[in-house]
N, C-alpha and C positions, 0 to 999 in steps of 0.2 A: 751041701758044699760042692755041687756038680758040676758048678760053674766053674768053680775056683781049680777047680782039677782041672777038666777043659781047656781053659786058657792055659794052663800051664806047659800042658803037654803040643798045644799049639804052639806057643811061645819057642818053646824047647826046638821043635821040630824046625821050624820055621826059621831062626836065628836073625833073629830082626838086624838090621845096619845100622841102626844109629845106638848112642849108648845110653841105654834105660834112666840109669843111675842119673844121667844129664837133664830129664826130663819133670819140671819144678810142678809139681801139683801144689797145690792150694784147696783144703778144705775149712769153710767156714761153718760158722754156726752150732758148732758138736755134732756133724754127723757123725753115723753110730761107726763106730773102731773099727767096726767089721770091714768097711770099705777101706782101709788102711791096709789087714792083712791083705784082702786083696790087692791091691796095687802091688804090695811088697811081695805078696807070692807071686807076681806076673810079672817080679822083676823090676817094677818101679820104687824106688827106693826112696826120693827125693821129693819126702811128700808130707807137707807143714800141715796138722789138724788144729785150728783154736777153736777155743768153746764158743765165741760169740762172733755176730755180726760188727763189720767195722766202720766208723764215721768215714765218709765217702775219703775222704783227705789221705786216714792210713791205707783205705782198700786201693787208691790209684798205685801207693808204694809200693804195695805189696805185690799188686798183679800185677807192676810194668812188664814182668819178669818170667809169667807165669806161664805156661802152656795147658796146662789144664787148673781150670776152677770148679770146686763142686761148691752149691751153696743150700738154704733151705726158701724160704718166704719172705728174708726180712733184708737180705743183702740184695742192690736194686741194684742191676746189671744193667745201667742206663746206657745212652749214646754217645754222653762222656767219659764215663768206665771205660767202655771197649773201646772207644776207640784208643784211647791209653793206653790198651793192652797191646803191645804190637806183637808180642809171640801168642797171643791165644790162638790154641786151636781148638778147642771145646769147653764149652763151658754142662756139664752135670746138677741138674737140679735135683735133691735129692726131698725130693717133695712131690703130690700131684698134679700140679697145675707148673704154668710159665709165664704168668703175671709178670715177675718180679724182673724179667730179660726185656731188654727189647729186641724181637726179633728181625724186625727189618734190619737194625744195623747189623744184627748177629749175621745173616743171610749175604746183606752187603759185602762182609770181610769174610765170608765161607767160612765160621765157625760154627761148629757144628754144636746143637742144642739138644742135649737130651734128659728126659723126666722122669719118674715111674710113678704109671698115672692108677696101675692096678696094685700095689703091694697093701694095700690099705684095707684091701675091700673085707678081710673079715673084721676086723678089728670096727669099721661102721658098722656092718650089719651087725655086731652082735650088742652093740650102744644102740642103735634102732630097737633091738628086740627088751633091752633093758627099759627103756624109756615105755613102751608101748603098759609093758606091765606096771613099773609105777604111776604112770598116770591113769589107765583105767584101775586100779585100786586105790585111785588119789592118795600115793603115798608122800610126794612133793610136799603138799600144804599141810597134811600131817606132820609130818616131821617135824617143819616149820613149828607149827605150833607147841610140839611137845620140846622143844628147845628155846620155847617163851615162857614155859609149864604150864600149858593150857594140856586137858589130855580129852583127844576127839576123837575117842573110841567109837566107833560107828559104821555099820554097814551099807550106810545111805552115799547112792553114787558110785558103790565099788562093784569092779564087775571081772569078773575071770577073764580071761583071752582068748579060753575056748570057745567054740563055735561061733566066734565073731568073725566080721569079712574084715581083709587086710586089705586097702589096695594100692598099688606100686605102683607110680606114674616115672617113669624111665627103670626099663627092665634089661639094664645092662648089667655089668659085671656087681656092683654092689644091691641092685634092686632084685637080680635073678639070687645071690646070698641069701637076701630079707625073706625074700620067697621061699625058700627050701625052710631056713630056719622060724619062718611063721606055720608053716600048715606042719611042722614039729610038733608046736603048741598045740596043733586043733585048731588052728584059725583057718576060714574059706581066704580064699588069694585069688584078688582080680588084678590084673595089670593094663597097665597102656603104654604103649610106643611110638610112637613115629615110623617105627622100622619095625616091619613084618619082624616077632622073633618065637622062636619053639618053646612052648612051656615048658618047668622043669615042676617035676609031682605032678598036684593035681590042678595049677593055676590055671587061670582059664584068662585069655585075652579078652578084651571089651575092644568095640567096636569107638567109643568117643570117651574122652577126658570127662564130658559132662554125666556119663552114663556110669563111669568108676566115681564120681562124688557121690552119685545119689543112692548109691549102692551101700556103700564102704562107714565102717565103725571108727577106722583108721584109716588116715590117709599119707602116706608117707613118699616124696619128692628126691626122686635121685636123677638130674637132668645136670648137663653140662650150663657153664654160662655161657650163653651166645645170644643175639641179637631176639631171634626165634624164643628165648626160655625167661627174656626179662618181665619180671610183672605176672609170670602164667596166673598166680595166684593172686585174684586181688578181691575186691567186696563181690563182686558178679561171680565169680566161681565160686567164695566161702559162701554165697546161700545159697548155692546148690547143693553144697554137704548137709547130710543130714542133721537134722538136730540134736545134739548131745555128742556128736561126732570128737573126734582128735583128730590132728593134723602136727604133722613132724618136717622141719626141714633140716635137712642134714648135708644137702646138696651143695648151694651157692646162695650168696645172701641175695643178688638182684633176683630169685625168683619169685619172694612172696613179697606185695604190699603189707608195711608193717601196723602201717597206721590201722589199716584196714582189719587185718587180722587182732588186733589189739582191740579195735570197737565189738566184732563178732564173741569174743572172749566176754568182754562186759558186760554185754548184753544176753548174755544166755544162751546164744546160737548154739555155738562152741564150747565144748567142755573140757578140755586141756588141751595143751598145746607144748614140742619141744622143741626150741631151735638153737643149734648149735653155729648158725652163719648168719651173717646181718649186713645190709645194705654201706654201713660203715662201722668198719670196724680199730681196734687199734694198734698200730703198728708194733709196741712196746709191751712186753710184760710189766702188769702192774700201773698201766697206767689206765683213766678214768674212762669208764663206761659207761653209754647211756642209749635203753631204748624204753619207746613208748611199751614195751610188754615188762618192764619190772615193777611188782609188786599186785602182777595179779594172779589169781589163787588158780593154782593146779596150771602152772607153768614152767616148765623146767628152761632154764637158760644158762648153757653152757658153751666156752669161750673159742667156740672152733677148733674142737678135743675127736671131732670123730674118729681120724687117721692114728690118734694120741696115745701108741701102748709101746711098750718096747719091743714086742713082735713086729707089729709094722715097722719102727725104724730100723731093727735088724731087715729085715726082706728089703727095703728102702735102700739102705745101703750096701746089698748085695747086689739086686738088680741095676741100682744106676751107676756104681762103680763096674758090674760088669760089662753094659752098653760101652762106657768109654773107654773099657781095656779090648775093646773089640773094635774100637774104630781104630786106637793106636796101631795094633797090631796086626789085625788085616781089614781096616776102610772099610768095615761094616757100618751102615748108618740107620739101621731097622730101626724106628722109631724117635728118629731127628726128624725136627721143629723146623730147622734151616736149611740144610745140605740135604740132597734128595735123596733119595732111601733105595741101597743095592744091599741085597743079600749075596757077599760073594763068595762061589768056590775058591779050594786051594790049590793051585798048580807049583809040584815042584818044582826044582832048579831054576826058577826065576825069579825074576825081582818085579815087585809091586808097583809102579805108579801113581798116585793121587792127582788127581788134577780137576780142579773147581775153577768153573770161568762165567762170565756174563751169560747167560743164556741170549745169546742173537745168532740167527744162521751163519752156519759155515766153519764152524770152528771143530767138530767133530771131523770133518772134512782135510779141514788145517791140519788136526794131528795123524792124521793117518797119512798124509800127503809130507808128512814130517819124518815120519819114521819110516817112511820110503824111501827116501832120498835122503836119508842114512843106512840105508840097506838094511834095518832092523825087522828081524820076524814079529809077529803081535801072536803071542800062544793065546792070550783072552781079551779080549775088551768089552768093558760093559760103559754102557750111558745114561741116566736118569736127568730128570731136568725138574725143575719146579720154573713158577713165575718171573723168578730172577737170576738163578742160576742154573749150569749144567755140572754133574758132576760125571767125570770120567777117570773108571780105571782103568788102566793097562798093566798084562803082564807080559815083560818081556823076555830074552835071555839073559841071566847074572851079567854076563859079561858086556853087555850093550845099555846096563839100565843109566850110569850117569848120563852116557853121550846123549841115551835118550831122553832124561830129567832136563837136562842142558837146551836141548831141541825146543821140548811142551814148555819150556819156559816164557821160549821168544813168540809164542803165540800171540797173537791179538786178543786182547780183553780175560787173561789170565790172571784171575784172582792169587790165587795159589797154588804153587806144583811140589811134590816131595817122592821119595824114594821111600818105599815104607820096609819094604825090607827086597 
C-alpha cells in the first residue's frame, strides 16, 4: 500500500484547488474495491463502482457527467462515447491492453488514457507453468476421459518437465517470469526477442525464431499484437517445431494461425497444445464458442483467464487507480496512451498549470510570451508533445496562477487548460 500512502501525503502537502469531493469517478465492470479505497484515501470521494458493463445508451448517461472513467475490456469507449463525455479527463483501463478506447479521439480532446499492462505478469506465468505440466503428462485428455469413466491409466506419452528445453519467444516482463519459473522445474530456457535483452538464470538467447522451434520441447508465445506479431505462427514455423513438441499461446489471439495449428495437432506433428486467446473471441460471458482446436485430445482451451486471479485484479486496481490519482493531483502522465508523458517534480508555494494543445509551431512560444506580458515569473516548465498534441506544464506563483490559467486559455489551438493545484 506504498502508493496509497504516497499520494496521501502528497495530496496533503500539496492542497490541491479545486474540490475533490466534486470530482464524479465512474468505475465500471467490478473493478477490484481496492481502487475505490484508493480514490477515497486521496480524497476523492464521489466515486460510483457497478459490477457490470453498460448498453451504450445507459453508459452516455452516465459519463455526460463524469471526469474520470475506469473500465475493463468490455465497455467500448468509442468516438461516440467521448465525444459525449464533455467533462472527461481520463479515462483508466483497468486491464492490459487498450482495445476497447479509441485513442485517436481520446488524444483529439486530450484525455488522458491509461492501462496496467504489467500487473498480470505473475499470475500468466504461473498458468503457463501449469499448463506445460499438464500437458506433457497428458493430463487434459485424461481427465476427460475418467469423467466419461473410461480409466487411461498409462505412462505412454507422459513425460516430466525436467530436463526438457523451454523456449520463450518474447522475453519481456511475463516471458522473462516463465523463464525464472521454468529452469525452477529443470527445464533448459532458450529465448528470442526482437530487442537485445539480459538473460535472467541460466536462459541463453538464440540468434532466430527458426533456431528456438527446432530446439524447444515447448514453445510458449508472449509477443505484443501489432502489425509485425500477426500470423508469426502459422503451418511454416509449426513444421519447424519439433516433432511431438507443445506450443502455448497465452499472448494475443492474431499471433497463431488457428486452422493451421489445429491440422499440425491431427496429424501427429504436435503433441498438445494450450491457448488461452483466439482470433475471435466473445464479447459476453456465457455466450457461444467456437474454434477449429475443440475436441482434439491433449488440448487445453481456456477463455482468455491468463491475467484471471484476484491477485492480479487487486495489483490492477491499485496500479491504474494510482496512475490517475497522480495525474489528478500533479499532471503526471508516465504511462499515457494519449497525452504525452512528463514525469514532474514538486515545487512549493506554487500553483500548477495543465495545458494540452494541437501540436503545431509556436504555441510553446505563445505561452511563455503570455505570461510575460502579464509579468508572471515561470518557477518550472516542462513540455512533451506526441503526433497530435503538446502537453505543457507550468508552475507559477499562488498568487498569479488564475491570471495565468485565464491567459493559456486564450492561446491558439488550446485543447484544454486547468489550475491543478
Amino acid at each position: 500500500m506504498a502508493h496509497t500512502t504516497e499520494v496521501n501525503q502528497q495530496s496533503e502537502q500539496l492542497g490541491t484547488s479545486f474540490p475533490k469531493e466534486k470530482v464524479k469517478i465512474l468505475l465500471l465492470e467490478g473493478v477490484h474495491p481496492v481502487s475505490v479505497k484508493q480514490f477515497e484515501q486521496a480524497g476523492y470521494t464521489n466515486v460510483e463502482l457497478l459490477p457490470k458493463a453498460l448498453p451504450e445508451a445507459e453508459l452516455l448517461e452516465k459519463i455526460k457527467d463524469a471526469r474520470i472513467v475506469g473500465i475493463r475490456s468490455k465497455t467500448q469507449m468509442n468516438e461516440k462515447v467521448i465525444a459525449h463525455a464533455k467533462k472527461l479527463m481520463a479515462i483508466g483501463c483497468f486491464c492490459i491492453g487498450t482495445n476497447q478506447v479509441n485513442l485517436e479521439k481520446a488524444k483529439e480532446k486530450g484525455i488522458a488514457v491509461f492501462n496496467s499492462p504489467y500487473s498480470n505478469t505473475r499470475s500468466v506465468a504461473e498458468l503457463v507453468i501449469a499448463e506445460i505440466v499438464i500437458l506433457m503428462r497428458r493430463v487434459a485428455e485424461k481427465s476427460h476421459a475418467a469423467h466419461k469413466g473410461e480409466w487411461l491409466k498409462s505412462a505412454e506419452n507422459s513425460h516430466e518437465v525436467r530436463g526438457k528445453t523451454i523456449g520463450i519467444i518474447g522475453y519481456g516482463h511475463i516471458g522473462s517470469q516463465v523463464s525464472v519459473l521454468a529452469e525452477a522445474m529443470g527445464m533448459r530456457v532458450l529465448y528470442y526477442d526482437i530487442v537485445p535483452k539480459l538473460p535472467l538464470g541460466n536462459a541463453i538467447a538464440v540468434g532466430s525464431m527458426d533456431e528456438l522451434l527446432a530446439q524447444s520441447d515447448v514453445v510458449t508465445l508472449h509477443v505484443p499484437a501489432d502489425p509485425s506479431t500477426e500470423n508469426m505462427i502459422t503451418q511454416a514455423q509449426l513444421s519447424k517445431m519439433k516433432k511431438g513438441a507443445i506450443l502455448l499461446n497465452l499472448s494475443r489471439g492474431t499471433v497463431v494461425d488457428i486452422d493451421a495449428l489445429a491440422t499440425a495437432l491431427e496429424g501427429g506433428h504436435l503433441n498438445g497444445a494450450g491457448i488461452d486467446v483466439y482470433p475471435k473471441e466473445p464479447r459476453v460471458k456465457g455466450a457461444t464458442f467456437e474454434t477449429p482446436l475443440q475436441g482434439l485430445k491433449n488440448v487445453i482451451l481456456t477463455p482468455h483467464i491468463g491475467g484471471s486471479t484476484q491477485e492480479a485484479q487487486y495489483n490492477i486496481g491499485l496500479d491504474a487507480a494510482y496512475k490517475l490519482i497522480n495525474y489528478l493531483d500533479k499532471g503526471i502522465t508516465v504511462g499515457c496512451h494519449t497525452v504525452p508523458e512528463l514525469n514532474l517534480p514538486i515545487h512549493r508555494n506554487t500553483h500548477r498549470i495543465l495545458h494540452i494543445h494541437e501540436n503545431v509551431p509556436g504555441v510553446l512560444a505563445n505561452i511563455t510570451s503570455i505570461l510575460a506580458e502579464l509579468n508572471i515569473n515561470i518557477v518550472g516548465q516542462y513540455l512533451s508533445t506526441n503526433d497530435k498534441i503538446g502537453y505543457v506544464v507550468v508552475d507559477v506563483d499562488s498568487s498569479a496562477s488564475q491570471k495565468a490559467l485565464n491567459g493559456l486559455k486564450q492561446v491558439a489551438h488550446t485543447i484544454r487548460a486547468r489550475v491543478l493545484y
